[in-house]
C-alpha positions as CSV (number, residue, x, y, z in Angstrom):
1,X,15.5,110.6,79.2
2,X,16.3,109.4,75.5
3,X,17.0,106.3,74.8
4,X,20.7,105.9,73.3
5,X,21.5,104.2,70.0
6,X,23.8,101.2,70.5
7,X,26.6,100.5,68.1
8,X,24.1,101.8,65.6
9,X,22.1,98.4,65.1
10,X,19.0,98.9,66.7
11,X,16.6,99.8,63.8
12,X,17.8,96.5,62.2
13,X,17.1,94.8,66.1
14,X,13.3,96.2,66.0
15,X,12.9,95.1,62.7
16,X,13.9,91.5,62.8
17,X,11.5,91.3,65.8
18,X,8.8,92.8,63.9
19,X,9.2,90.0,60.9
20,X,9.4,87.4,63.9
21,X,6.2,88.6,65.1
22,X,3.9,88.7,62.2
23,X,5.5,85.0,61.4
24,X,4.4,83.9,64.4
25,X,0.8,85.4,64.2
26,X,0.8,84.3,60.7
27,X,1.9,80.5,62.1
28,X,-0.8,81.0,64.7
29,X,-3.8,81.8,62.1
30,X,-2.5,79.1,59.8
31,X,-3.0,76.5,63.2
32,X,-6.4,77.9,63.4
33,X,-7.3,77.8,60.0
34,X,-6.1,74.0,59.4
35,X,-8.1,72.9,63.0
36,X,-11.2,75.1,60.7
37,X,-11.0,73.3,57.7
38,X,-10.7,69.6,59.7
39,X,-13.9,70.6,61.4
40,X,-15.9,71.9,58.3
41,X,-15.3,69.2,55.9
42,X,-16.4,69.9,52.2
43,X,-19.2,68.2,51.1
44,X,-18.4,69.3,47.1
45,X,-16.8,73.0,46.0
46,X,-18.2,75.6,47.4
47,X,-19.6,73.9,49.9
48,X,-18.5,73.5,54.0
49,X,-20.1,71.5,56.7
50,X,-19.9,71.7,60.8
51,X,-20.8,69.5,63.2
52,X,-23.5,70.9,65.5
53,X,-24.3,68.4,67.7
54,X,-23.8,64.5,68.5
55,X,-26.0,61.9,70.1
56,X,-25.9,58.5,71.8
57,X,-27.9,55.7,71.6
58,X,-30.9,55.4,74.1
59,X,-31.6,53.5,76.9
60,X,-35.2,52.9,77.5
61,X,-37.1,51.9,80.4
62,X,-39.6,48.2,79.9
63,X,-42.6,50.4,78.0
64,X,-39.8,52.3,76.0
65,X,-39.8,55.6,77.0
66,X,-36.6,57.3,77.6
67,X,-34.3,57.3,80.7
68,X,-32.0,59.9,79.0
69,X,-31.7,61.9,76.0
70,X,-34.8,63.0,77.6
71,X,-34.4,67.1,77.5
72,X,-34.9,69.0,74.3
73,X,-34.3,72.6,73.2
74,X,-35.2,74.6,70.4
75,X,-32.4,76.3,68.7
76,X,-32.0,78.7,65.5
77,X,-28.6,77.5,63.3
78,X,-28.2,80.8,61.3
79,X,-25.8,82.5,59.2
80,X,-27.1,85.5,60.8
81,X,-26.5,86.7,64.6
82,X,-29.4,87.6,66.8
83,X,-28.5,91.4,66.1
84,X,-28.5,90.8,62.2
85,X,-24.9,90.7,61.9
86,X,-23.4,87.9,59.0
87,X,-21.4,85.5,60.5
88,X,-18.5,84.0,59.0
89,X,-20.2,80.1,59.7
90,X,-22.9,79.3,60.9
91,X,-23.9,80.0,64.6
92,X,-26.2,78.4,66.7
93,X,-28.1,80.0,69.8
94,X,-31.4,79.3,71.3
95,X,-34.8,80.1,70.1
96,X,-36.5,82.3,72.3
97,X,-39.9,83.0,69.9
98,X,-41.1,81.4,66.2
99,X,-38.4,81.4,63.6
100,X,-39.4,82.9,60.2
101,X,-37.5,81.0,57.7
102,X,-35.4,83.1,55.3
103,X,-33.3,80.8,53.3
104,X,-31.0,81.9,56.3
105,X,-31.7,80.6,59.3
106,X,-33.4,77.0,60.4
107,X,-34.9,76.0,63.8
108,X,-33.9,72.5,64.8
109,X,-34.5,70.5,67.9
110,X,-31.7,69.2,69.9
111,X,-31.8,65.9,71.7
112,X,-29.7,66.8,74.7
113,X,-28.6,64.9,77.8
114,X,-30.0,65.7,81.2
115,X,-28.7,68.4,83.0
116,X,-28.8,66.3,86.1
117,X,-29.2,63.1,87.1
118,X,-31.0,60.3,85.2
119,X,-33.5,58.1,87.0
120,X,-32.1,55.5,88.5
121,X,-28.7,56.7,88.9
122,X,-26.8,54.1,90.4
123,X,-28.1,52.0,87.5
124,X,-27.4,53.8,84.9
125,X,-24.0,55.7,85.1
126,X,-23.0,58.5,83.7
127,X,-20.4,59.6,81.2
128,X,-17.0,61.2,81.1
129,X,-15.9,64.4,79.5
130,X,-14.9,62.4,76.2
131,X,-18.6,61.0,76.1
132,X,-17.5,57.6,77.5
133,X,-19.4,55.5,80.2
134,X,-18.0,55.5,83.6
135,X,-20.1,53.2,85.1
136,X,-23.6,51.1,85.1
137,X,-25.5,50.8,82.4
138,X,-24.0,53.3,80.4
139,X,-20.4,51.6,80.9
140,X,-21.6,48.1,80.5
141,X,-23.0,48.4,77.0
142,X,-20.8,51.9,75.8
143,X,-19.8,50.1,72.7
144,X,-23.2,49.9,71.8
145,X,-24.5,52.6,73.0
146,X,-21.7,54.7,71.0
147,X,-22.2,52.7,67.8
148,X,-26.0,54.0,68.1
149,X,-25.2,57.6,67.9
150,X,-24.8,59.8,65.4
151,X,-24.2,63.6,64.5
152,X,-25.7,66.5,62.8
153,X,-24.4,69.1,60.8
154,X,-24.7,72.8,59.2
155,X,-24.5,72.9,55.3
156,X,-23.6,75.8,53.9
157,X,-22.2,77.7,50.5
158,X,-18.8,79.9,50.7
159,X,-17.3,82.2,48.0
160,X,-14.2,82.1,46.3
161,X,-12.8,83.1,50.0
162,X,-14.2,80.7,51.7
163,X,-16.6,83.4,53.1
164,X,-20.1,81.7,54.0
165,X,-22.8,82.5,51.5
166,X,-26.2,84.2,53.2
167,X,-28.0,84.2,50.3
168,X,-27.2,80.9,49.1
169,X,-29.0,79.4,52.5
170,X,-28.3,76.3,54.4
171,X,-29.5,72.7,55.6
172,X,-29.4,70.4,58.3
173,X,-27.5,66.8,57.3
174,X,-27.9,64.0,59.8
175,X,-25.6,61.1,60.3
176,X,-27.5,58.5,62.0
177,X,-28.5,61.4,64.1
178,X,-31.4,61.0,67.3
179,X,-31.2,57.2,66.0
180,X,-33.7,55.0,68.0
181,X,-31.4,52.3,68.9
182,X,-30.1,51.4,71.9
183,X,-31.0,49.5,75.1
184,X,-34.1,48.6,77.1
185,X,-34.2,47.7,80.6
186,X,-36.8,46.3,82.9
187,X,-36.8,49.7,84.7
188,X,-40.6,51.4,85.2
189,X,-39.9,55.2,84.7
190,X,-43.2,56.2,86.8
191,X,-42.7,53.1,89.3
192,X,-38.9,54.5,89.6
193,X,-39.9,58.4,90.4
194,X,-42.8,57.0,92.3
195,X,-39.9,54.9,94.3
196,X,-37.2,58.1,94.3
197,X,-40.3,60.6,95.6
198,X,-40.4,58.2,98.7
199,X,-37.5,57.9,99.6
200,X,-36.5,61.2,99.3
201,X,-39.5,62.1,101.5
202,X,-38.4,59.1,104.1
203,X,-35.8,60.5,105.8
204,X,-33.6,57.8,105.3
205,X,-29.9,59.5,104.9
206,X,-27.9,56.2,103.7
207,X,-30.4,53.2,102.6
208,X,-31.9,51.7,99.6
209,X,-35.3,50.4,98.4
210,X,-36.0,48.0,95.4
211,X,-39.3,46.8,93.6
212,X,-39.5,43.2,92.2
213,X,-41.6,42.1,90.1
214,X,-42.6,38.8,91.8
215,X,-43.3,36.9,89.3
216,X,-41.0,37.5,86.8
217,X,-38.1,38.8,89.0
218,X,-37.3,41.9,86.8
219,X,-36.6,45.1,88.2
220,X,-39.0,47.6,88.3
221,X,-37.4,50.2,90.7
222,X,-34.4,50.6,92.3
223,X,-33.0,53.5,94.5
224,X,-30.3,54.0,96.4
225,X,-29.3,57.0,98.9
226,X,-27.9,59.5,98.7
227,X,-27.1,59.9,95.3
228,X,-24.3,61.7,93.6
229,X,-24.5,64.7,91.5
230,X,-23.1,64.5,88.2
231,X,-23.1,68.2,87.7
232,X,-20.5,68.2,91.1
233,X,-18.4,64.9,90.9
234,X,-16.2,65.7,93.1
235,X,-17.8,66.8,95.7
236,X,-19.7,63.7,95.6
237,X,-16.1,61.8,96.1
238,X,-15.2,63.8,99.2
239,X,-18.9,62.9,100.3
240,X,-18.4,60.9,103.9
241,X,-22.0,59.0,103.2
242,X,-20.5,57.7,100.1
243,X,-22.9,58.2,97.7
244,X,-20.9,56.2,94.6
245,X,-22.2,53.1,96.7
246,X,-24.9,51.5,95.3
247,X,-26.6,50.2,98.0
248,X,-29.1,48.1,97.0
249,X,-26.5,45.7,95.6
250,X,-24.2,45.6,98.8
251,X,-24.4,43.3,101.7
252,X,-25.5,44.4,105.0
253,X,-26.8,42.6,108.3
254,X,-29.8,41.0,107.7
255,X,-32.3,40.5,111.3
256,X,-34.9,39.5,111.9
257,X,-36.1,39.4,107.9
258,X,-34.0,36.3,107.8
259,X,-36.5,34.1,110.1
260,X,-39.7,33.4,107.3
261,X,-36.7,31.8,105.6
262,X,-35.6,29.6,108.6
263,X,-39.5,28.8,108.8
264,X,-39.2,27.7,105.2
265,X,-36.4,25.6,105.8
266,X,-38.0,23.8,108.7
267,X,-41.6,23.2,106.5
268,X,-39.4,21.7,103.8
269,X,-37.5,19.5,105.5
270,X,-40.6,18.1,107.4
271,X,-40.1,20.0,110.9
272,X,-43.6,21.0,112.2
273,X,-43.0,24.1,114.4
274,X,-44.5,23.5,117.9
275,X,-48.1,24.7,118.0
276,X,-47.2,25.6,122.0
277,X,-44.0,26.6,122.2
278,X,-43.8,29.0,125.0
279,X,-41.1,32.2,125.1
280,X,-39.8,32.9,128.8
281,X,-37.8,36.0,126.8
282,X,-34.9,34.0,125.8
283,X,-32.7,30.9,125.8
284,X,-28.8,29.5,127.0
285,X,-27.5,27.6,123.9
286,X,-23.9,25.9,124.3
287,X,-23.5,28.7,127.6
288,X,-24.2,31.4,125.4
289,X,-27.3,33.6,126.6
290,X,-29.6,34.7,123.8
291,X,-32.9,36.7,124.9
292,X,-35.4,38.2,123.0
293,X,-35.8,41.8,122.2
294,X,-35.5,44.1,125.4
295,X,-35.6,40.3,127.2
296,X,-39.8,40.1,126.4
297,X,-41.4,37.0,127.5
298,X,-43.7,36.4,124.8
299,X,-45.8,33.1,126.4
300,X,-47.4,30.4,124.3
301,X,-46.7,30.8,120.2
302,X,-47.4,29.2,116.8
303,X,-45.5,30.2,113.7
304,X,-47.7,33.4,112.6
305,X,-47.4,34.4,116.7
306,X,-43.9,34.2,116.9
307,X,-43.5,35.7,113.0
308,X,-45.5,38.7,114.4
309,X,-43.9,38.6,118.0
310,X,-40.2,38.5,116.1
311,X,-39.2,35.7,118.6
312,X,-35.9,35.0,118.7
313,X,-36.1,32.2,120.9
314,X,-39.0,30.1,118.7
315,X,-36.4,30.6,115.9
316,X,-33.3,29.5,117.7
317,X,-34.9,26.1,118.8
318,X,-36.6,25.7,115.5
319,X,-33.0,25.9,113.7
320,X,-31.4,23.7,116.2
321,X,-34.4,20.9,115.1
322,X,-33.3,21.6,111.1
323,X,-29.9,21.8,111.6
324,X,-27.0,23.4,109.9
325,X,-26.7,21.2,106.5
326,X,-30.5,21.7,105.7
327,X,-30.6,25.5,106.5
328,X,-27.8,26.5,104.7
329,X,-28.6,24.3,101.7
330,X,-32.0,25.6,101.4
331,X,-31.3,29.5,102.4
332,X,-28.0,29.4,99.3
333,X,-31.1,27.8,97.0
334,X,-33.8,31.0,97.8
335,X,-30.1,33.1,96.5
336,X,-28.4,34.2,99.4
337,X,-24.7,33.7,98.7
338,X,-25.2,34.4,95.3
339,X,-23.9,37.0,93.3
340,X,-26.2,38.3,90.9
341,X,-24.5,40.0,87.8
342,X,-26.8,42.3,86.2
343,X,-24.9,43.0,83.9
344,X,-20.9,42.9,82.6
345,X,-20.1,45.9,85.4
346,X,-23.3,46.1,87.7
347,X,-23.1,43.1,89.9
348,X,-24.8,42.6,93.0
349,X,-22.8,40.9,96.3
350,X,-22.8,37.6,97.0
351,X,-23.2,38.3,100.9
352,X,-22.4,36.5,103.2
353,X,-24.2,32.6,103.3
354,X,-22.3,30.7,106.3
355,X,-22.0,26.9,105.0
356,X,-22.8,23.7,107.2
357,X,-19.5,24.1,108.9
358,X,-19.5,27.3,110.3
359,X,-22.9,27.0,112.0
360,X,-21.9,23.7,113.5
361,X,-21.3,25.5,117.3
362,X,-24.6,25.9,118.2
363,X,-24.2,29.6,119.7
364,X,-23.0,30.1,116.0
365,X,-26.4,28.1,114.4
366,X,-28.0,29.9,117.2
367,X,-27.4,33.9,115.6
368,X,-28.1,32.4,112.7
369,X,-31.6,31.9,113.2
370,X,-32.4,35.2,113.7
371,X,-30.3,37.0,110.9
372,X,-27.3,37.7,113.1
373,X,-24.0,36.7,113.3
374,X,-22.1,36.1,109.9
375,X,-25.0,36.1,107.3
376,X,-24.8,39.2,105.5
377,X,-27.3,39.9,102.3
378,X,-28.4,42.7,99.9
379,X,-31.7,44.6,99.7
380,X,-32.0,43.3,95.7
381,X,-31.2,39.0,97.5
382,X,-34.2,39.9,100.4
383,X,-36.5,41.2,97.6
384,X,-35.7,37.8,95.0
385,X,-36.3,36.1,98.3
386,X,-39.4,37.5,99.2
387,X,-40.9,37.1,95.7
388,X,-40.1,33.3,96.1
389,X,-42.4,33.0,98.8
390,X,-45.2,35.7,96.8
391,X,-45.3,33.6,93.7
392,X,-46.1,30.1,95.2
393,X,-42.0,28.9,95.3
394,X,-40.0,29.3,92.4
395,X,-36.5,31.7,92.9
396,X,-35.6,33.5,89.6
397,X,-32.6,35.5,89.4
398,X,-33.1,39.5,88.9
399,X,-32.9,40.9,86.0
400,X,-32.4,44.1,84.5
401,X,-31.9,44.1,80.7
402,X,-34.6,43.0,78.4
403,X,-33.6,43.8,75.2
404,X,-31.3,45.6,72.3
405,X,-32.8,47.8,70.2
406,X,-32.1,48.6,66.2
407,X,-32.5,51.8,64.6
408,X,-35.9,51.3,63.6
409,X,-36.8,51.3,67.5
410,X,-37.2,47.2,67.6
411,X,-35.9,44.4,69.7
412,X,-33.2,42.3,68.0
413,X,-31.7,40.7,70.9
414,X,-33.5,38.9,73.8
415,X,-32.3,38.4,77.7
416,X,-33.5,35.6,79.9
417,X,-32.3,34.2,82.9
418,X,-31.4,30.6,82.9
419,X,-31.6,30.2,86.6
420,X,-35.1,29.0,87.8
421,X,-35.8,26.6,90.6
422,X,-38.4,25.4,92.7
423,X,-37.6,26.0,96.1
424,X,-40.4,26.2,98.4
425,X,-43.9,24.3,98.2
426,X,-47.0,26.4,97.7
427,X,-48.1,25.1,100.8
428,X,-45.1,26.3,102.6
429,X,-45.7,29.6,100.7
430,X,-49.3,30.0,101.4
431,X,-48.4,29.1,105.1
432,X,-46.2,31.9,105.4
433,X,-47.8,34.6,103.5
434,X,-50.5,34.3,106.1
435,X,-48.4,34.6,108.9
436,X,-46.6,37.6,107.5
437,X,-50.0,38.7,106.2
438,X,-51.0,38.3,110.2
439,X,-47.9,40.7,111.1
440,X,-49.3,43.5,109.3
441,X,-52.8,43.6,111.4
442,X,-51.3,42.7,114.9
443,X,-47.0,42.1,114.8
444,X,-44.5,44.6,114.0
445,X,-45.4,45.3,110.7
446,X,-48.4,47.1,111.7
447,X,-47.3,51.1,110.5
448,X,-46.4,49.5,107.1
449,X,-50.1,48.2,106.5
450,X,-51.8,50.5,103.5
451,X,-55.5,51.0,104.2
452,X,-55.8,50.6,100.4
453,X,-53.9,47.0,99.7
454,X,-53.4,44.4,101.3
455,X,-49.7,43.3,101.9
456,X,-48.0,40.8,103.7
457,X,-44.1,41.6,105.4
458,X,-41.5,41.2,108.2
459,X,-39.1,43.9,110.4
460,X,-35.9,44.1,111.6
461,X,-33.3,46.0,113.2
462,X,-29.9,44.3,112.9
463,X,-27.0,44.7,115.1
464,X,-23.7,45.6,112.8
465,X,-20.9,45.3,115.8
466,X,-20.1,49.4,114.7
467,X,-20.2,52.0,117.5
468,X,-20.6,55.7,116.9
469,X,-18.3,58.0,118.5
470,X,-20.3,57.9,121.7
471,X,-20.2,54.3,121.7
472,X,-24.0,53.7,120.5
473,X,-24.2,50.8,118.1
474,X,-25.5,51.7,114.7
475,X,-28.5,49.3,113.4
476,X,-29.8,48.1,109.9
477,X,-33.4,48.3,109.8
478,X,-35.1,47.0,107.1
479,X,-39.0,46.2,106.1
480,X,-39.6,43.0,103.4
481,X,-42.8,42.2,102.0
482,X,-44.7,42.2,99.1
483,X,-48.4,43.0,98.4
484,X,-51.3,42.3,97.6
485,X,-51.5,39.6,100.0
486,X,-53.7,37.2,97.8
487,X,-52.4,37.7,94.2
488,X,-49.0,39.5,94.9
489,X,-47.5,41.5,91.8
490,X,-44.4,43.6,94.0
491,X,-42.0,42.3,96.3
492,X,-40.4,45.4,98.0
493,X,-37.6,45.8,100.2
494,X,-36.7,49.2,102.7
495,X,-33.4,49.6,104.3
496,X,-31.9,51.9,106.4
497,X,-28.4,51.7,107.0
498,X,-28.4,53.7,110.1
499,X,-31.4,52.9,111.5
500,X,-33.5,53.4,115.1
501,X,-36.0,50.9,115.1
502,X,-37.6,49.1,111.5
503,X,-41.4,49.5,113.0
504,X,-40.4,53.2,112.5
505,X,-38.5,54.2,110.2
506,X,-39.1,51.5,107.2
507,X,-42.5,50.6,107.8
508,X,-43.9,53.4,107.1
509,X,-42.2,54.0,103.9
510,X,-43.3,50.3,102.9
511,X,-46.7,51.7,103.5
512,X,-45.9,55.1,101.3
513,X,-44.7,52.9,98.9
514,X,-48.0,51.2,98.4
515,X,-50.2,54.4,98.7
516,X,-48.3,55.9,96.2
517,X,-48.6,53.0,93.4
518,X,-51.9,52.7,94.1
519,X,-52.5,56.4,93.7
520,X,-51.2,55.6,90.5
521,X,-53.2,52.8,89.5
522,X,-50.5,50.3,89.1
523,X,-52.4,47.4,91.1
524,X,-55.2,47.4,88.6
């Protein structure tokens, strides 16, 4: 079949397309010339840049080595492809082997983010497709951190057409590029993958672990499980064990790692725990029964006994002696019920720090005195509290930033805490880093004792009031403690948000935690 001629104005038809055609391809070239020439500015006649690569400032852990920014590859920037061919600007592709330099090509290293996740994760962020911070660290100081960075760039010659010149060569122009500046935190980067290795090891699905320093209450380590994946956000979103959550700075049921505390409370305010006080397995306070775990009857204790027994009951009648104003006012001043801002986005809970009032029914005072009942707290408050009682008495807050750093790699801007109190005697501390010492040979802290340091700590398995599907209730365990016993340097604090039982499965990752920084002679 032939196609038939229509009122004899077809050529005229095809042609008009044609025109409309190549104006539209000529349109669409012009586009992709003009978005050319914005990205290769020129830097005199005859000349053209591109941009090859950016950066962004660093953040550094507490002895200044990198937490990102920490991969590097080399690559060739050449006006010649790897099969010889001249391109039209300059290409960049990765070295495989030595580069000869020809006046053509140039080797550079690139300063490149991690292709996974940093260290420390949950601490420091990540970034979103325009190179902005999302969250953590990387949010909380993205001004900065963007004013720090920099880019590099290709310079090269071009002809009269704006053809790029082989022969004429090229260089490498920096604009504040791979600057030093940035951020430092208090983070160790070998304590932190000593900390991750663990718990990845552990078996613990949904928890979180932190290392204080005690003395100084900086962070040293921090993890929190699981963690998401930055190369799969989404999938990390649709993730039922939440792993967005930063665990270790949200509030959980506390157990039996609450009771040193009530001890504390009753030493300071000049209660003498009975010497003889003798466990039946449990107690009837205002008609409500309280028993001791599995109803044990645990005879005649003193305060290291019943520390390393876990008695509820010594702790119920010892509260009842201090009484509600004196207990909360004293547990609020070691920092529970405190929210601890790290920083302008990274904040950890306050918890939950029932006042004078609420603990005024005895059954209420009563669950109290063994962790239970409204007092909720975060792995980072048990660890600030633990260090209290490590270093001789005085609560700091945590802290994670230490300094800014210029472009010449030096500090120009100092953080400090301005919170500092005295809150426990050293008498009060020595008296119960003995008992808790005393836990670790013959209580329930026995599979977190290290046969390499000596360390002094508490258990507990905390009832949440949350049933699974076949209506078991899920438990907190936890492990607080902080070693060595005589000169401690490292409070550390386990948890395990679906937990069995703390003598098993956070004790003995206290214990791997102290093997392993010992392995790495960090108690020297």
């Amino acid at each position: 079949m032939r196609f038939q001629r229509r009122n004899g104005r077809r050529p005229a038809a095809v042609f008009l397309c044609i025109i409309l055609l190549f104006a539209g391809g000529f349109a669409r070239l012009s586009d992709v010339s003009s978005s050319y020439a914005l990205r290769t500015a020129g830097l005199e006649a005859g000349k053209r840049k591109i941009r090859l690569e950016t950066s962004r400032g660093n953040i550094y852990d507490r002895h200044k080595r990198k937490l990102v920014n920490t991969k590097t590859q080399n690559m060739v920037v050449s006006l010649v492809s790897p099969d010889g061919a001249l391109t039209g600007a300059p290409a960049v592709y990765p070295a495989d082997g030595p580069v000869m330099e020809d006046g053509r090509t140039k080797t550079y290293v690139r300063i490149g983010r991690s292709d996974g996740n940093p260290p420390a994760a949950h601490l420091i962020g990540y970034l979103d497709a325009d190179g902005t911070g999302v969250c953590g660290i990387e949010r909380s100081y993205d001004r900065i951190l963007k004013e720090a960075g920099g880019a590099l760039y290709a310079a090269y010659s071009v002809n009269g057409l704006g053809q790029a010149m082989a022969g004429e060569g090229l260089t490498l122009d920096s604009e504040n590029y791979g600057s030093k500046a940035g951020v430092m935190l208090t983070l160790d980067a070998d304590m932190q993958r000593i900390l991750e290795g663990v718990m990845q090891r552990s078996g613990i699905r949904t928890g979180a672990a932190v290392i204080l320093d005690a003395q100084s209450f900086e962070i040293l380590a921090l993890v929190s499980v699981p963690v998401f994946d930055v190369r799969n956000l989404s999938a990390s979103l649709r993730d039922q064990d939440l792993p967005y959550l930063n665990r270790a700075l949200s509030a959980y049921p506390v157990g039996s790692v609450f009771k040193p505390f009530i001890a504390a409370a009753a030493l300071e305010n000049g209660v003498e725990p009975d010497g003889s006080y003798r466990c039946t397995g449990g107690v009837n306070v205002g008609g409500v029964a309280f028993s001791c775990y599995r109803g044990t009857a645990h005879g005649d204790l003193d305060l290291s006994g019943a520390i390393a027994a876990s008695c509820n009951s010594y702790f119920i009648e010892l509260a009842a002696d201090v009484g509600p104003q004196a207990l909360s006012a004293f547990c609020e001043a070691c920092g529970f019920g405190r929210e601890v801002r790290l920083t302008g986005d990274l904040v950890c809970d306050a918890g939950v720090l029932p006042d004078a009032g609420s603990l005024s029914p005895p059954a209420a005072l009563a669950n109290f005195a063994f962790g239970q009942g409204e007092v909720l707290a975060t792995p980072l408050q048990l660890a600030a509290a633990y260090a209290v009682i490590a270093n001789g008495g005085i609560y700091r807050e945590p802290t994670l930033l230490k300094y800014l750093i210029d472009e010449a790699g030096e500090p120009y801007a100092y953080y400090q805490s301005e919170i500092e109190s005295r809150v426990m005697s050293p008498d009060v501390c020595a008296a119960l880093t003995i008992a808790l010492g005393n836990n670790m040979l013959e209580g329930t802290g026995k599979n977190g004792a290290s046969v390499f340091v000596s360390s002094a700590g508490k258990t507990a398995t905390a009832q949440t009031g949350r049933y699974d599907e076949n209506g078991v209730e899920r438990l907190c365990t936890w492990f607080c403690g902080f070693a060595p016993e005589k000169a401690p340097r490292y409070a550390i604090v386990i948890f395990n948000e679906n937990g069995s039982a703390a003598s098993v499965d956070c004790a003995p990752v206290f214990r791997s935690i102290l093997d392993s920084l010992y392995d790495a002679e960090m108690f020297e």
